[in-house]
C-alpha positions in Angstrom: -3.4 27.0 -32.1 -6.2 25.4 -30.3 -8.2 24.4 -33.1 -4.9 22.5 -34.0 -5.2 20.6 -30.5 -8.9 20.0 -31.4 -7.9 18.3 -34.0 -5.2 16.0 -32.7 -7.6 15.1 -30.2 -10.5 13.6 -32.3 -10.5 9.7 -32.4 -9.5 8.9 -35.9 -11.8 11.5 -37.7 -15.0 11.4 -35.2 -15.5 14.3 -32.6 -14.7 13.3 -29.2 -17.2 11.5 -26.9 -19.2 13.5 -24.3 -17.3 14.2 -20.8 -18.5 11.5 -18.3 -20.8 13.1 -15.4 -22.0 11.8 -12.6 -25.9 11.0 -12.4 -27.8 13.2 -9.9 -29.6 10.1 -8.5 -26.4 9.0 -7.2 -25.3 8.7 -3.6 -22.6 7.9 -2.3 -22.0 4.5 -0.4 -21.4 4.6 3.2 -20.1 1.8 5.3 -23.1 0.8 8.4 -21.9 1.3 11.7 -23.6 -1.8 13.8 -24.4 -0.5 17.4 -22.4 -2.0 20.3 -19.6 -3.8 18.5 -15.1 -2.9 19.2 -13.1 -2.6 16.6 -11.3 -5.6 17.4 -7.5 -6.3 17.1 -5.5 -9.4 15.8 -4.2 -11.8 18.7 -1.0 -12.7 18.7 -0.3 -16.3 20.4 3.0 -17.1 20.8 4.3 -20.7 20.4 7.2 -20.1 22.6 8.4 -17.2 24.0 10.6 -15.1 21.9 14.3 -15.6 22.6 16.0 -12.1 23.4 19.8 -11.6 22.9 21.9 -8.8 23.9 24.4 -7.3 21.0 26.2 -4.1 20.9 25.1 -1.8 17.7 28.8 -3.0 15.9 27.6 -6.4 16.6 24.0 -6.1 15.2 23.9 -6.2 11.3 26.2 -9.5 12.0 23.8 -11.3 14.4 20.9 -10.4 11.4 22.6 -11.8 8.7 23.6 -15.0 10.8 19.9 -15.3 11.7 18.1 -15.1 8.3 20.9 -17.1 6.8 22.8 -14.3 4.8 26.4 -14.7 5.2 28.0 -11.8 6.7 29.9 -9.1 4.8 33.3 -8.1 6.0 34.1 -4.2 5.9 38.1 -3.9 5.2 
């Protein structure tokens, strides 16, 4: 049986290529670390401040769809 899968697996008539390897002069690449410098975050800069509004959980899938313009579903 597994000269059978041998066979299936040779590239129209030619033996199989060699596995790929990895060259032992090869290192792997590391990311430098510069000395005194913060990872530093995105700012965020408001234009205005953000409105807040107060709904009740029923009310809350109706106030998103009203905001991003979906029209609401009605539940019967």
């Amino acid at each position: 049986m597994a000269s059978s899968v041998r066979r299936q697996l040779q590239l129209q008539g030619s033996p199989r290529p060699a596995p790929l390897t990895v060259s032992m002069n090869s290192s792997k690449i590391k990311k430098q670390l510069l000395p005194n410098r913060q990872k530093s975050y995105p700012v965020v800069i408001h234009l205005k401040s953000p409105d807040i509004i107060h709904v009740t959980p029923e009310e809350f899938r109706v106030l998103v769809q009203r905001l991003t313009g979906k029209p609401a579903q009605t539940t019967e």
